[in-house]
mmCIF file as gemmi writes it, N, C-alpha and C atoms, coordinates in Angstrom:
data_model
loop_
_atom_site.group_PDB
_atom_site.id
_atom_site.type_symbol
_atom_site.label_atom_id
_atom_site.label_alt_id
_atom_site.label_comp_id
_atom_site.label_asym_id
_atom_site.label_entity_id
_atom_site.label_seq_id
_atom_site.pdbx_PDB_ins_code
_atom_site.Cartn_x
_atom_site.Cartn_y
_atom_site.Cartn_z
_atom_site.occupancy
_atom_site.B_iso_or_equiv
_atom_site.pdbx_formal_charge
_atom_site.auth_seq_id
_atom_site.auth_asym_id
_atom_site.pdbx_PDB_model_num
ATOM 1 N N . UNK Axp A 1 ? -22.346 -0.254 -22.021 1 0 ? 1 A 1
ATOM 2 C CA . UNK Axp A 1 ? -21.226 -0.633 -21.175 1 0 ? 1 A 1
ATOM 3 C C . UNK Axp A 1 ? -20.624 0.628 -20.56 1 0 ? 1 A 1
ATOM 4 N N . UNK Axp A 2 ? -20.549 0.529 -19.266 1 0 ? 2 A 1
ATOM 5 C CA . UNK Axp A 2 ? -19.952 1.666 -18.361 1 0 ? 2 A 1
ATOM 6 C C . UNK Axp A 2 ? -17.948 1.871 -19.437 1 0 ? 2 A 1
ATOM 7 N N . UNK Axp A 3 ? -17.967 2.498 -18.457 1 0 ? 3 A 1
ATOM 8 C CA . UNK Axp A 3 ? -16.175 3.75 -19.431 1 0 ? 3 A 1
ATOM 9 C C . UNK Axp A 3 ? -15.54 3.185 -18.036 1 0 ? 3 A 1
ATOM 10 N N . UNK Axp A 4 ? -14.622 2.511 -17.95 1 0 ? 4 A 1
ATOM 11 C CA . UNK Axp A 4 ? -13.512 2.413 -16.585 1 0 ? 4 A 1
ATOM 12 C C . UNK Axp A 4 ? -12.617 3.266 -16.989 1 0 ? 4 A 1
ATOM 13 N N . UNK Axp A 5 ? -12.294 3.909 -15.495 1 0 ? 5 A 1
ATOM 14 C CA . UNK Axp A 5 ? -10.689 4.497 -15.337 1 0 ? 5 A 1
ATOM 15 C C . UNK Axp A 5 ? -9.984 3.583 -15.524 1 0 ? 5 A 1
ATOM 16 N N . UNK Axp A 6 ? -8.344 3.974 -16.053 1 0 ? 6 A 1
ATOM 17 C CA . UNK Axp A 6 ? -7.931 3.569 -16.154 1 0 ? 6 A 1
ATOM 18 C C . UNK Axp A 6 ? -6.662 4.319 -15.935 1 0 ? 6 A 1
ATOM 19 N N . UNK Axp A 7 ? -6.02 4.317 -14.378 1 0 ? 7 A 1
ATOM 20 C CA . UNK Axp A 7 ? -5.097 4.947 -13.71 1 0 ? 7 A 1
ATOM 21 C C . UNK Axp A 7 ? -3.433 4.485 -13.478 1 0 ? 7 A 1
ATOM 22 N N . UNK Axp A 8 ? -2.789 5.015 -13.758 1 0 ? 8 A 1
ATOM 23 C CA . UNK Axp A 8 ? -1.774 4.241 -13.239 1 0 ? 8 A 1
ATOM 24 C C . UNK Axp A 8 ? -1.487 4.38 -12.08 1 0 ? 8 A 1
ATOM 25 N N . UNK Axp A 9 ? -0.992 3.061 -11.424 1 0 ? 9 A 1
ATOM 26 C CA . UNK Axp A 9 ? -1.496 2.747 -9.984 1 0 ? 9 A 1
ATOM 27 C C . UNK Axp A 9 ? -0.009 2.24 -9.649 1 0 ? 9 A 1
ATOM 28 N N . UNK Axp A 10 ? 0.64 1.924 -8.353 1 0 ? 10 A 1
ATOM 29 C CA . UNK Axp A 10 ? 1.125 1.411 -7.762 1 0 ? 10 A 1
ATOM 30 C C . UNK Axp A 10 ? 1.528 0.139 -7.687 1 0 ? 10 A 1
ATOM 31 N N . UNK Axp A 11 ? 2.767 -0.494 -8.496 1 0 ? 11 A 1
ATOM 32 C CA . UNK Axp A 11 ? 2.943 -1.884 -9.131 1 0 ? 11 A 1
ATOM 33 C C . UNK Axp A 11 ? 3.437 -2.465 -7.062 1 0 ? 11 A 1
ATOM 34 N N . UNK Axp A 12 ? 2.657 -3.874 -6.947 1 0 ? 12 A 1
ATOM 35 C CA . UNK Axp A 12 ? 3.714 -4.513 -6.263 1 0 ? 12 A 1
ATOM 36 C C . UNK Axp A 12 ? 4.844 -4.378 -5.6 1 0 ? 12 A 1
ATOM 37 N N . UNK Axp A 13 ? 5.689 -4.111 -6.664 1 0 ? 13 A 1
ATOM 38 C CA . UNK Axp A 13 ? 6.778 -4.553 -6.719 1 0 ? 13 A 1
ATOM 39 C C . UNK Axp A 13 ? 7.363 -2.885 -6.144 1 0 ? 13 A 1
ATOM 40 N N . UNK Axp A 14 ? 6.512 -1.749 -6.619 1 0 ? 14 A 1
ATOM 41 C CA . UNK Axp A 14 ? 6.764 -0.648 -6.118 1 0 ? 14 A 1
ATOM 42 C C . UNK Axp A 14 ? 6.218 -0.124 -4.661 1 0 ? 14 A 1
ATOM 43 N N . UNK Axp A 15 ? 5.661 -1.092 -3.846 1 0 ? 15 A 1
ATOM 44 C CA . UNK Axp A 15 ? 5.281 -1.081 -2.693 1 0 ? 15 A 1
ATOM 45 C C . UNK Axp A 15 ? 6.14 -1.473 -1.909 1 0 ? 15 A 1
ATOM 46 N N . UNK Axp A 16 ? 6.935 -2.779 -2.187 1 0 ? 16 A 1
ATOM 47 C CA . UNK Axp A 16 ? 7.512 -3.562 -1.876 1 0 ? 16 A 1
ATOM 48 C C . UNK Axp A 16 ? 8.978 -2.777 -1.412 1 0 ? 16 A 1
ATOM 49 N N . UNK Axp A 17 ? 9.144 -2.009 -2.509 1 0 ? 17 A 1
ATOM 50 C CA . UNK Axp A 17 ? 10.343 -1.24 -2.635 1 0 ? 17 A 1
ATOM 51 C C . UNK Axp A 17 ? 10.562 -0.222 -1.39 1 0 ? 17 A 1
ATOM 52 N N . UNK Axp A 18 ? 9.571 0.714 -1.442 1 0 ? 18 A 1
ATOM 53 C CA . UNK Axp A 18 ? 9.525 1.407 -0.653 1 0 ? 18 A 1
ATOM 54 C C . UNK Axp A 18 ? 9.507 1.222 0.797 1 0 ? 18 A 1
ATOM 55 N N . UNK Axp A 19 ? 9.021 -0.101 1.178 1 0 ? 19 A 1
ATOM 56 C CA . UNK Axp A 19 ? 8.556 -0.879 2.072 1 0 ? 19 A 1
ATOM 57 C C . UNK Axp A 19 ? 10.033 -1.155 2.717 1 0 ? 19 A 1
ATOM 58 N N . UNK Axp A 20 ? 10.999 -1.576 1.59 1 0 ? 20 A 1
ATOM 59 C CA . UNK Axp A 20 ? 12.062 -2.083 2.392 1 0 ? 20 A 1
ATOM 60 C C . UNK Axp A 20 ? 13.417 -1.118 2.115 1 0 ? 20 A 1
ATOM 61 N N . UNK Axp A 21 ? 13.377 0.057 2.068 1 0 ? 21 A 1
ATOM 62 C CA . UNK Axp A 21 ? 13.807 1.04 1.813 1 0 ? 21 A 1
ATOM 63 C C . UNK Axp A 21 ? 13.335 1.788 3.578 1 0 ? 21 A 1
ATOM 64 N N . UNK Axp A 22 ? 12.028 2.177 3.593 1 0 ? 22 A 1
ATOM 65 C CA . UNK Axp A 22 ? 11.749 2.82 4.733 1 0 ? 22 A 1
ATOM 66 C C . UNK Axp A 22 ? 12.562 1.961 6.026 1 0 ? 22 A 1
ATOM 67 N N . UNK Axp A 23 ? 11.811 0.256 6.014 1 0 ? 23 A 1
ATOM 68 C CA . UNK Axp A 23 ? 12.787 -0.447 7.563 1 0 ? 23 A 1
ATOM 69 C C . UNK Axp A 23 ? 13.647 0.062 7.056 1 0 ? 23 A 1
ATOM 70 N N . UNK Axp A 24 ? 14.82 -0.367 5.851 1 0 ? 24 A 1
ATOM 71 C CA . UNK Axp A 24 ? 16.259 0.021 6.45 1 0 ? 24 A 1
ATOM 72 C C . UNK Axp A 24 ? 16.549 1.463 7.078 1 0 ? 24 A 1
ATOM 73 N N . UNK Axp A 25 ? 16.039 2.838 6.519 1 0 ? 25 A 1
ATOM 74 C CA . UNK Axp A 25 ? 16.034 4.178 7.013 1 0 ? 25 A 1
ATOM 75 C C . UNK Axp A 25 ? 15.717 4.357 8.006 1 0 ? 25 A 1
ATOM 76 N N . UNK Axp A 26 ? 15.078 3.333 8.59 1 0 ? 26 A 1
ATOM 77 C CA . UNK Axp A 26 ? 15.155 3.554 10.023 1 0 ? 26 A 1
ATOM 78 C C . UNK Axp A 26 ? 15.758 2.408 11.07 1 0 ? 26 A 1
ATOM 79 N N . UNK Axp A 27 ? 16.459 2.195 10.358 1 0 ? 27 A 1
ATOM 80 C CA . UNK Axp A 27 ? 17.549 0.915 11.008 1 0 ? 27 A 1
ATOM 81 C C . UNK Axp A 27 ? 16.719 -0.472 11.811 1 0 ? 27 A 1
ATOM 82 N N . UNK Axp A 28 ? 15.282 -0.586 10.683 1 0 ? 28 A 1
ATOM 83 C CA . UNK Axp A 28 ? 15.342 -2.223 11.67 1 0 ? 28 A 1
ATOM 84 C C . UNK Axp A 28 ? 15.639 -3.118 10.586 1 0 ? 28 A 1
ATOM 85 N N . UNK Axp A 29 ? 15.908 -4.654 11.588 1 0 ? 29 A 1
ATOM 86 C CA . UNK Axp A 29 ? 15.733 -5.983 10.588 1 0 ? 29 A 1
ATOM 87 C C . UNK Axp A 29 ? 14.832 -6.519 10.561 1 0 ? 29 A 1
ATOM 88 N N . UNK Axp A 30 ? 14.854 -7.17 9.846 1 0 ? 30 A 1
ATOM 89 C CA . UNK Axp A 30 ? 13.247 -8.286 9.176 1 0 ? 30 A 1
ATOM 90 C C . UNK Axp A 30 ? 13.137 -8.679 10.633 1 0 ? 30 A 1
ATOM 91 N N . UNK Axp A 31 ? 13.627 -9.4 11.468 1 0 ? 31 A 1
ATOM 92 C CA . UNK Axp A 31 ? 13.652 -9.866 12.482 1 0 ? 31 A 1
ATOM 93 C C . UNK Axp A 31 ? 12.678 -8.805 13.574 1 0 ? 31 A 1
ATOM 94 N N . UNK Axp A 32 ? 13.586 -7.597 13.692 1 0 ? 32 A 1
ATOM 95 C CA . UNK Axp A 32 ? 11.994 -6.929 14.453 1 0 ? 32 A 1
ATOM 96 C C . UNK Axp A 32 ? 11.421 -6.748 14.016 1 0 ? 32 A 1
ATOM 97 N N . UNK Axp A 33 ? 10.927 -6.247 12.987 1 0 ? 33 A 1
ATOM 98 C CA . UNK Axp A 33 ? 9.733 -6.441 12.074 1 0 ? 33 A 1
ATOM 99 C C . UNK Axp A 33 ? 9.189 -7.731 12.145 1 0 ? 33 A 1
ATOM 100 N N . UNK Axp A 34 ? 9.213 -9.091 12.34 1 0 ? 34 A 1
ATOM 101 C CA . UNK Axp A 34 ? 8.624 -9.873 12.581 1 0 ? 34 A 1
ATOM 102 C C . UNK Axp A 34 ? 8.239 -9.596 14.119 1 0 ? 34 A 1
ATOM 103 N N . UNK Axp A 35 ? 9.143 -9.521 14.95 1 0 ? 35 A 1
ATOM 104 C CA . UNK Axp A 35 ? 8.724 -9.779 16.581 1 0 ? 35 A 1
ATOM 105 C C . UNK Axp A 35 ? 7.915 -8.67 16.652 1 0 ? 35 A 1
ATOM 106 N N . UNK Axp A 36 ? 7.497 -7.439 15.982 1 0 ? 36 A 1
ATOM 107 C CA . UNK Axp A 36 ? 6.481 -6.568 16.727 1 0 ? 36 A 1
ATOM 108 C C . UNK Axp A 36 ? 5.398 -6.849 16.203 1 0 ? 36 A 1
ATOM 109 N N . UNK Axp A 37 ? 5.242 -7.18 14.899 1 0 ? 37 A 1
ATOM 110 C CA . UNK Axp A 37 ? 3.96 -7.451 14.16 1 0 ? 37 A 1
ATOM 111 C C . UNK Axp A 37 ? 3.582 -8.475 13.779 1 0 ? 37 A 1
ATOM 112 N N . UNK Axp A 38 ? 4.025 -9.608 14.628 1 0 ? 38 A 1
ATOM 113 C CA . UNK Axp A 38 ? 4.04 -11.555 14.581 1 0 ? 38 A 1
ATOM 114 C C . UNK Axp A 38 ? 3.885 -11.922 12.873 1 0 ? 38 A 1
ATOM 115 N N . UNK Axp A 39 ? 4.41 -11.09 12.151 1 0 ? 39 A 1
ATOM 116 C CA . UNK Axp A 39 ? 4.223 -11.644 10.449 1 0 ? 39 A 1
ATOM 117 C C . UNK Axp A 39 ? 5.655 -12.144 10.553 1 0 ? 39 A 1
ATOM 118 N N . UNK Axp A 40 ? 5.131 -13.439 10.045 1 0 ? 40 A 1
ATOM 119 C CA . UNK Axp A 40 ? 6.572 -13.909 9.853 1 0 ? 40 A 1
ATOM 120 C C . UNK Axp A 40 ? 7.982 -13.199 9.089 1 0 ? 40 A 1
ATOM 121 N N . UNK Axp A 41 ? 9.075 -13.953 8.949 1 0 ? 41 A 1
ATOM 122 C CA . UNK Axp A 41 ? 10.036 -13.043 8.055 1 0 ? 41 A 1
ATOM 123 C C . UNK Axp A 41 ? 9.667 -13.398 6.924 1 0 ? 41 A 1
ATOM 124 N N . UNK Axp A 42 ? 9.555 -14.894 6.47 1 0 ? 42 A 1
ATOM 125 C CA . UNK Axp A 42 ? 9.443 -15.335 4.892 1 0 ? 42 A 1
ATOM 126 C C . UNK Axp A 42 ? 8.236 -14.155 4.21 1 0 ? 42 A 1
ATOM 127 N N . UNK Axp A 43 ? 7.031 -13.682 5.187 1 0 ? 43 A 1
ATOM 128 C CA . UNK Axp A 43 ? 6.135 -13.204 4.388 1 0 ? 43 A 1
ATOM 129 C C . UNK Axp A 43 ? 6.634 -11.805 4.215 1 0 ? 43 A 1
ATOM 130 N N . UNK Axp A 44 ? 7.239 -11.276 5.317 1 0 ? 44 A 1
ATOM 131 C CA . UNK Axp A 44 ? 7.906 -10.048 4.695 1 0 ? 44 A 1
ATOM 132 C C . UNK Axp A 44 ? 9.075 -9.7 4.199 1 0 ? 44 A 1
ATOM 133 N N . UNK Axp A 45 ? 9.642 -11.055 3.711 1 0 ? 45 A 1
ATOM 134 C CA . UNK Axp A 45 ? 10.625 -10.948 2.404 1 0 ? 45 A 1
ATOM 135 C C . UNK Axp A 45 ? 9.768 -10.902 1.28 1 0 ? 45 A 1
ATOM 136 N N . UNK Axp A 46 ? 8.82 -11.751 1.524 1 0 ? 46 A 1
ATOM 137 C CA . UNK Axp A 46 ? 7.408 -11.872 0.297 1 0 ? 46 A 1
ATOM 138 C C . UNK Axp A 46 ? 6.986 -10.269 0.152 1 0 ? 46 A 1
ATOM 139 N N . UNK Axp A 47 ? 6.522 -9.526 0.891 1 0 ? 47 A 1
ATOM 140 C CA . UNK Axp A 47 ? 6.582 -8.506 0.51 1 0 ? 47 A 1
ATOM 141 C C . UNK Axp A 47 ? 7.068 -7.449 0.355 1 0 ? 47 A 1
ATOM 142 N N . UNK Axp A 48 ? 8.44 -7.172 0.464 1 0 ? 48 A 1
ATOM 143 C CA . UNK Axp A 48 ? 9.547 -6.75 0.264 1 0 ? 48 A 1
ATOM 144 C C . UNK Axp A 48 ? 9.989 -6.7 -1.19 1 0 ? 48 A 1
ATOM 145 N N . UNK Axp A 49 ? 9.776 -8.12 -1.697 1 0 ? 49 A 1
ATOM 146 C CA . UNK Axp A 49 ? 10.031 -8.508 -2.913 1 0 ? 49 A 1
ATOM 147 C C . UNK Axp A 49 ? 8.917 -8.21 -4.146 1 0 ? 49 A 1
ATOM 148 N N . UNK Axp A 50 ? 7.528 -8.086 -3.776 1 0 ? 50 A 1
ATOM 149 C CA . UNK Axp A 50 ? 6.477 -7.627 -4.45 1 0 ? 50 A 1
ATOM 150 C C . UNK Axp A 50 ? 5.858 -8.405 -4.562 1 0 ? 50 A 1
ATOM 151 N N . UNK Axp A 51 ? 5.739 -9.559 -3.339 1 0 ? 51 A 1
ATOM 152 C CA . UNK Axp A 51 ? 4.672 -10.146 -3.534 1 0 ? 51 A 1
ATOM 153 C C . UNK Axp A 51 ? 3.483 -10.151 -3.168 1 0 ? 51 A 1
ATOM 154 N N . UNK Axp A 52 ? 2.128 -11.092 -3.772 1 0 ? 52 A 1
ATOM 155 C CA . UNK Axp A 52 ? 0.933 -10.293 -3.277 1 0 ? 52 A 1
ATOM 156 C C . UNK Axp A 52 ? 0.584 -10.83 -1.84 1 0 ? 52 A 1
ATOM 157 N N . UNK Axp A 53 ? -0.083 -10.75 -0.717 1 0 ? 53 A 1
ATOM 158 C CA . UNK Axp A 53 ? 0.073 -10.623 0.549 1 0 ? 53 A 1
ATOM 159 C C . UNK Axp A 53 ? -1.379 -10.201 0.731 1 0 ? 53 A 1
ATOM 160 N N . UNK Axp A 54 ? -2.179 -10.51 2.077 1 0 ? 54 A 1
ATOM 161 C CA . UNK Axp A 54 ? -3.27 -10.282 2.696 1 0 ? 54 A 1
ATOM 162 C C . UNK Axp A 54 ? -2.791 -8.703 3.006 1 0 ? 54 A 1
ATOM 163 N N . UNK Axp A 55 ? -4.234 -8.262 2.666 1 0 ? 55 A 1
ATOM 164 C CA . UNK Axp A 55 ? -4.507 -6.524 2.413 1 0 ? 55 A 1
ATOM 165 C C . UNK Axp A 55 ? -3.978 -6.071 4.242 1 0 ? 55 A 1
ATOM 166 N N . UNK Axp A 56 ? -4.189 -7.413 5.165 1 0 ? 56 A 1
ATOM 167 C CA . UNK Axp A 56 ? -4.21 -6.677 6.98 1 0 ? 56 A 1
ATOM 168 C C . UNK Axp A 56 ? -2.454 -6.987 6.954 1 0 ? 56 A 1
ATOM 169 N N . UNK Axp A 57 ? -1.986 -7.69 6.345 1 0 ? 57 A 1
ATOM 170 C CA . UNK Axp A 57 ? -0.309 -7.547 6.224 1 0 ? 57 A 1
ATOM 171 C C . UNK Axp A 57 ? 0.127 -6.419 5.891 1 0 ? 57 A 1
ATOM 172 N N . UNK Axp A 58 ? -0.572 -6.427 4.786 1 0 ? 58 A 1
ATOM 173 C CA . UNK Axp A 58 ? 0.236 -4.882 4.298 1 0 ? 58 A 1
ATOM 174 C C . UNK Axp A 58 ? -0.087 -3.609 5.107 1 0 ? 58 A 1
ATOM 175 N N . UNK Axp A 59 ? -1.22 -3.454 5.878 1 0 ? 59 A 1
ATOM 176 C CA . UNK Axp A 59 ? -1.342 -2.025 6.707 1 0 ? 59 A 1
ATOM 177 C C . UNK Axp A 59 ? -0.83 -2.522 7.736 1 0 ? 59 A 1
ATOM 178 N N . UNK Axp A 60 ? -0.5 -3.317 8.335 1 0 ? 60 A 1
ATOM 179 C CA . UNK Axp A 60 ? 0.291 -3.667 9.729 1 0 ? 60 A 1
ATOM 180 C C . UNK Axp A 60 ? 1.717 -3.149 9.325 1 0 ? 60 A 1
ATOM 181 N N . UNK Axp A 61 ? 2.355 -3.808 8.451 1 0 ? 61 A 1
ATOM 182 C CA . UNK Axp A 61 ? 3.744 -3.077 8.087 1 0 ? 61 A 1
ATOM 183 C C . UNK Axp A 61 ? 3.93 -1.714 7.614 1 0 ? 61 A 1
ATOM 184 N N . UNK Axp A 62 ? 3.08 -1.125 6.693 1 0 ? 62 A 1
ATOM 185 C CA . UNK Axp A 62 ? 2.9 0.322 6.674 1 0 ? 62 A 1
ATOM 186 C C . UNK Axp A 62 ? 2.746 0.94 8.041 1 0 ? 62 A 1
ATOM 187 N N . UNK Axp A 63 ? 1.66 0.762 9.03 1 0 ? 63 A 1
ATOM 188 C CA . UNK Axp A 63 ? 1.454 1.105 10.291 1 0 ? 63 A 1
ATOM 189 C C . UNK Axp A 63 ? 2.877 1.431 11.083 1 0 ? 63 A 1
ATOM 190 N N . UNK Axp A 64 ? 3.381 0.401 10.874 1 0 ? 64 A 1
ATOM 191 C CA . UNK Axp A 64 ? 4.973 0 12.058 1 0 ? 64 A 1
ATOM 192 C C . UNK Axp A 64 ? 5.7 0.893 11.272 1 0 ? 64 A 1
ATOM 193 N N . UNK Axp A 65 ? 6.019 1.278 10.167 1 0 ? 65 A 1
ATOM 194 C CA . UNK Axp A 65 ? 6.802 2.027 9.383 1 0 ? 65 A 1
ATOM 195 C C . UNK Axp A 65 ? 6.61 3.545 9.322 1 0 ? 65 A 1
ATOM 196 N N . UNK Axp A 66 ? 5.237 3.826 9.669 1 0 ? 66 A 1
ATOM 197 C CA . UNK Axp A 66 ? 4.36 4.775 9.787 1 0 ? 66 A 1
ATOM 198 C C . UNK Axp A 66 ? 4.659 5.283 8.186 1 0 ? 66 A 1
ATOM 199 N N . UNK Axp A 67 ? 4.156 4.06 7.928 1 0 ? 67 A 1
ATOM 200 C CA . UNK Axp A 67 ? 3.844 4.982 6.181 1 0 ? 67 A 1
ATOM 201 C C . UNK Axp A 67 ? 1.974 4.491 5.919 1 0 ? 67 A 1
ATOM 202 N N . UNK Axp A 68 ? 1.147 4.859 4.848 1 0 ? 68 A 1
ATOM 203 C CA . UNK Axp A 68 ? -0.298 4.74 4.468 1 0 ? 68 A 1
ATOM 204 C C . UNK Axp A 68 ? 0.416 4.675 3.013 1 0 ? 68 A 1
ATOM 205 N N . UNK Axp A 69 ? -1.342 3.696 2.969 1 0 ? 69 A 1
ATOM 206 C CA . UNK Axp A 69 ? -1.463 3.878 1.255 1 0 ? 69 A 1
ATOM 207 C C . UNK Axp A 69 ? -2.869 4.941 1.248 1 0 ? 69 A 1
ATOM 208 N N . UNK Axp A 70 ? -2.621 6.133 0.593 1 0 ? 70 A 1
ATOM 209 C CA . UNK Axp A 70 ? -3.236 7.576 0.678 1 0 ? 70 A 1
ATOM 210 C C . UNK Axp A 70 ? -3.439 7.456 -0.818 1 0 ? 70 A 1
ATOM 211 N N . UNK Axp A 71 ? -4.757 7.846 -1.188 1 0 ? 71 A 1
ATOM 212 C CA . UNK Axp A 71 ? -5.305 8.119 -2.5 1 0 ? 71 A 1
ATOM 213 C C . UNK Axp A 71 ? -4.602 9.946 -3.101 1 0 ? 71 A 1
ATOM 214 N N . UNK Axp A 72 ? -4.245 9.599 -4.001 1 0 ? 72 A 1
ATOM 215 C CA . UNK Axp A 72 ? -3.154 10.876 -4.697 1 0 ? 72 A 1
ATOM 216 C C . UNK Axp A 72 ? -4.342 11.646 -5.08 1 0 ? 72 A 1
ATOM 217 N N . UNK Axp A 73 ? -3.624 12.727 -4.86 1 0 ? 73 A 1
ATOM 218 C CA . UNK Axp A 73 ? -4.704 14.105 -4.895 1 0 ? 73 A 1
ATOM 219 C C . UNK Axp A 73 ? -5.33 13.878 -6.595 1 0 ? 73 A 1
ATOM 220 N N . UNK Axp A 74 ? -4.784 13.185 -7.91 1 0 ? 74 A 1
ATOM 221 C CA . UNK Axp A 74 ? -5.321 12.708 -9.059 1 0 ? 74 A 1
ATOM 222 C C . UNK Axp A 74 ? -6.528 12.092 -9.207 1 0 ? 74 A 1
ATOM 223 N N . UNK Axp A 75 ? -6.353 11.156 -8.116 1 0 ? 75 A 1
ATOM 224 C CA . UNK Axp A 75 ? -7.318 10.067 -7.702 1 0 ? 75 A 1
ATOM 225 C C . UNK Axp A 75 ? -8.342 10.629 -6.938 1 0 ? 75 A 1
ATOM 226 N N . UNK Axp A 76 ? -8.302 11.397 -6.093 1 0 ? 76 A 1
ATOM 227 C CA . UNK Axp A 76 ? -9.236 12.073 -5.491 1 0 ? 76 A 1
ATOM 228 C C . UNK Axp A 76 ? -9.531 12.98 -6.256 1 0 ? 76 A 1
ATOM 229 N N . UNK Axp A 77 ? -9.232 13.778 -7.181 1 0 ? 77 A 1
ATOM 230 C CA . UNK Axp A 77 ? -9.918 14.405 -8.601 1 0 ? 77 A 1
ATOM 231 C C . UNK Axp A 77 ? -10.489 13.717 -9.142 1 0 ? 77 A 1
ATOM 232 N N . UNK Axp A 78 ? -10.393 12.504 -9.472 1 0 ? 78 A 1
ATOM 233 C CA . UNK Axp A 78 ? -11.132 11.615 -10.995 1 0 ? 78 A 1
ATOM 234 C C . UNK Axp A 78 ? -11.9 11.282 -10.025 1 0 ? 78 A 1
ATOM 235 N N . UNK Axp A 79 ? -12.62 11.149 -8.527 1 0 ? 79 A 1
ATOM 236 C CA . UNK Axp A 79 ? -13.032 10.428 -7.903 1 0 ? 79 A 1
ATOM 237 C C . UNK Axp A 79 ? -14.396 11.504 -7.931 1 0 ? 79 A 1
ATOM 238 N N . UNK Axp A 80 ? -14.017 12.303 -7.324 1 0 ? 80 A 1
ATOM 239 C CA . UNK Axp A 80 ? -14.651 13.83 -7.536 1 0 ? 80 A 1
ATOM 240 C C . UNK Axp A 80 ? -15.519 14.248 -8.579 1 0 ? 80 A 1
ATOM 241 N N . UNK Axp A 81 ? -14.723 13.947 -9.9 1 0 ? 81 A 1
ATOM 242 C CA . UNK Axp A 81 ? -15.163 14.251 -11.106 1 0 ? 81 A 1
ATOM 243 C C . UNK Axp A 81 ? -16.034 13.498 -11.249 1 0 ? 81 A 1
ATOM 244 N N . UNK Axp A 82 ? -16.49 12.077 -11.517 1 0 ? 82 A 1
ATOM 245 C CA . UNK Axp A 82 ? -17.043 10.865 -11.359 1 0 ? 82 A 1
ATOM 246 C C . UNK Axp A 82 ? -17.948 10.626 -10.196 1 0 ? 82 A 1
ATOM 247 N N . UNK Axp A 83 ? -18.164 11.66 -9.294 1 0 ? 83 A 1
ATOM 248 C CA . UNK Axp A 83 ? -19.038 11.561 -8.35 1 0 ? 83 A 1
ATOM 249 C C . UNK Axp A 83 ? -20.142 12.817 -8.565 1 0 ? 83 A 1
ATOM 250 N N . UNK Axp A 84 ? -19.593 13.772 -9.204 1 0 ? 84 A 1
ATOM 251 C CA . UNK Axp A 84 ? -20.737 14.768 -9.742 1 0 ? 84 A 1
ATOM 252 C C . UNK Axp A 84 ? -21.557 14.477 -10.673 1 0 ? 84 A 1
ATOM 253 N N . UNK Axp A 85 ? -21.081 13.55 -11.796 1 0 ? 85 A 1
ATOM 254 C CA . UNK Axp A 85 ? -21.578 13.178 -12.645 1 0 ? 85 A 1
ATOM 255 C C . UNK Axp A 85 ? -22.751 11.798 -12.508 1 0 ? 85 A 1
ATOM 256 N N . UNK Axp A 86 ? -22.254 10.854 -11.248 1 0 ? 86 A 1
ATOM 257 C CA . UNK Axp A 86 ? -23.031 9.847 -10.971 1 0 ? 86 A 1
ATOM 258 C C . UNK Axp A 86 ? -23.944 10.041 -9.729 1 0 ? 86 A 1
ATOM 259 N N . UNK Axp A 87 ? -23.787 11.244 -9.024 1 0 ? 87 A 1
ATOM 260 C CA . UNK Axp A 87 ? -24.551 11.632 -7.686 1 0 ? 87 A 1
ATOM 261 C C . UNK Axp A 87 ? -24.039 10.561 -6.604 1 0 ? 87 A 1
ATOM 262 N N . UNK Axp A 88 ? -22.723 9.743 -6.664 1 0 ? 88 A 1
ATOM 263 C CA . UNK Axp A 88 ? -22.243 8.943 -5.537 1 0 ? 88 A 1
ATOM 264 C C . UNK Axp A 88 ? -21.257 10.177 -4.889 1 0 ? 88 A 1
ATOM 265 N N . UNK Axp A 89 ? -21.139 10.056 -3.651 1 0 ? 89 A 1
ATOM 266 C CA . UNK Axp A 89 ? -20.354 10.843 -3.017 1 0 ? 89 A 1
ATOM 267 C C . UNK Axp A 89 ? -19.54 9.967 -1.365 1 0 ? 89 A 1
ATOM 268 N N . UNK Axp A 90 ? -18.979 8.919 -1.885 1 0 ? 90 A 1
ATOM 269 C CA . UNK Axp A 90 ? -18.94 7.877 -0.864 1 0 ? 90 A 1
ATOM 270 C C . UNK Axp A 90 ? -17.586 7.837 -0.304 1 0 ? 90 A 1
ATOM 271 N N . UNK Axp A 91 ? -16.56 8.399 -0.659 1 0 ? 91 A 1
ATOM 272 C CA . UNK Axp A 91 ? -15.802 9.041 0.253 1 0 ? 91 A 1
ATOM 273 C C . UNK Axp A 91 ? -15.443 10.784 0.119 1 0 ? 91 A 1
């Protein structure tokens, strides 16, 4: 049996956070946030709140926010590490 990582990762609910932290810092409402990126409001109270959501929701609102979900320089170490050892080198 293969060895999984086992990383601590990015809860939901801590996406969510940040998510609705950034609109307010930059002064929009759910409301434009719906009219530029046709996601409704209910779904981005849904994810606001930490809920789970289609993967093209969530980079559309990161996009508009100009935030990414970026692999942490950790992750790109263990990725690294785990790619010398298996000869994959796929990102």
């Amino acid at each position: 049996m293969k060895n999984f990582i086992i990383a601590n990762t990015l809860t939901l609910n801590e996406i969510g956070e940040v998510i609705r932290k950034r609109r307010k810092a930059l002064g929009y409402t759910l409301e434009e946030i719906e009219k530029a990126t046709k996601i409704s409001r209910k779904t981005l109270i849904k994810l606001e709140k930490g809920g789970d959501v289609r993967y093209s929701t969530l980079i559309t609102v990161l996009s508009i926010l100009g935030l990414t979900l970026d692999w942490s320089n950790q992750t790109k170490f263990l990725l690294q590490d785990r790619s010398e050892v298996e000869g994959n080198d796929w990102f």
